[in-house]
N, C-alpha and C positions, 0 to 999 in steps of 0.2 A: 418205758422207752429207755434204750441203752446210749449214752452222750458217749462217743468216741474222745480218744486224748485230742485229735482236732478241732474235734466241734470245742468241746473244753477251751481251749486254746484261745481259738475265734471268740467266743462269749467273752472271755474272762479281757483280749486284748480293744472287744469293741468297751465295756465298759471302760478299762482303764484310760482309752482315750475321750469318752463323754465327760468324764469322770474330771481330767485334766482339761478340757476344752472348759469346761464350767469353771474351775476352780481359775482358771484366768479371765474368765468374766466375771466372777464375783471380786475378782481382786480387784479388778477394775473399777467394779461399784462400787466397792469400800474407800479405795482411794480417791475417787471426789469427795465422797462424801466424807473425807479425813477420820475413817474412822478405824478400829484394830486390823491386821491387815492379815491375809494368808501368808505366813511365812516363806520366804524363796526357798529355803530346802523341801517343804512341800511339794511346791511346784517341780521343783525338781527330782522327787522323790518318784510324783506318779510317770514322767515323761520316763525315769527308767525302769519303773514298773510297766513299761510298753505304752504308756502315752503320748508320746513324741510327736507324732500326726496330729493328734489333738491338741498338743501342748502348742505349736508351731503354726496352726488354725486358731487359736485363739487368741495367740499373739499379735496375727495380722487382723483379724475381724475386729478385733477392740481395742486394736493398737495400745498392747500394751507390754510393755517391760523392752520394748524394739530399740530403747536407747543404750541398754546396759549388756555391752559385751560379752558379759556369765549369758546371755540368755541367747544373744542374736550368732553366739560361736555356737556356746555349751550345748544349747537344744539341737541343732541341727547334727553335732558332733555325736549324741546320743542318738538319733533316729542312725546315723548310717554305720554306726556299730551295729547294731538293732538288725538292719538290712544284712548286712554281713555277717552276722551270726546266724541269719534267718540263710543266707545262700549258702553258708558252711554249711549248716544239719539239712540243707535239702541235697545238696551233692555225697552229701556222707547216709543217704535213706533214712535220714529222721535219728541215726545212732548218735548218741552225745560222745561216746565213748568206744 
């Protein structure tokens, strides 16, 4: 079975968003439980590895990091670059260049 650059794409953007959805719920369990924590560049890390949907879903499910301005701008600010880089290469036929 041949995986097209799309299908690639799709796979790679669902996990990065489970990926990030989790990693802010595990941060959340750590932090009651006061214990070593996922670092905010992490989090931040995967939201621009294409997790942002997930990052931004996991912030409100487990209400968490919703009080700290880096996360309630930054994440959102990062998904609609994201969208906008996604409507630049779909107006331009997928060419980056």
């Amino acid at each position: 079975m041949k995986v097209t650059l799309m299908q690639a794409a799709l796979i790679w953007l669902a996990a990065a968003n489970l990926i990030s959805f989790a990693l802010f719920g595990w941060d959340k369990h750590l932090a009651k439980r006061e214990k070593w924590r996922v670092p905010e560049r992490t989090l931040f890390l995967w939201a621009l590895l294409g997790g942002a949907p997930g990052a931004i879903f996991g912030m409100r499910l487990f209400r968490h990091k919703t009080k700290h301005k880096s996360f309630t701008i930054g994440i959102p600010l990062i998904l609609a670059a994201q969208a906008l880089l996604v409507i630049w290469l779909w107006m331009r036929g997928g060419k980056l260049f």
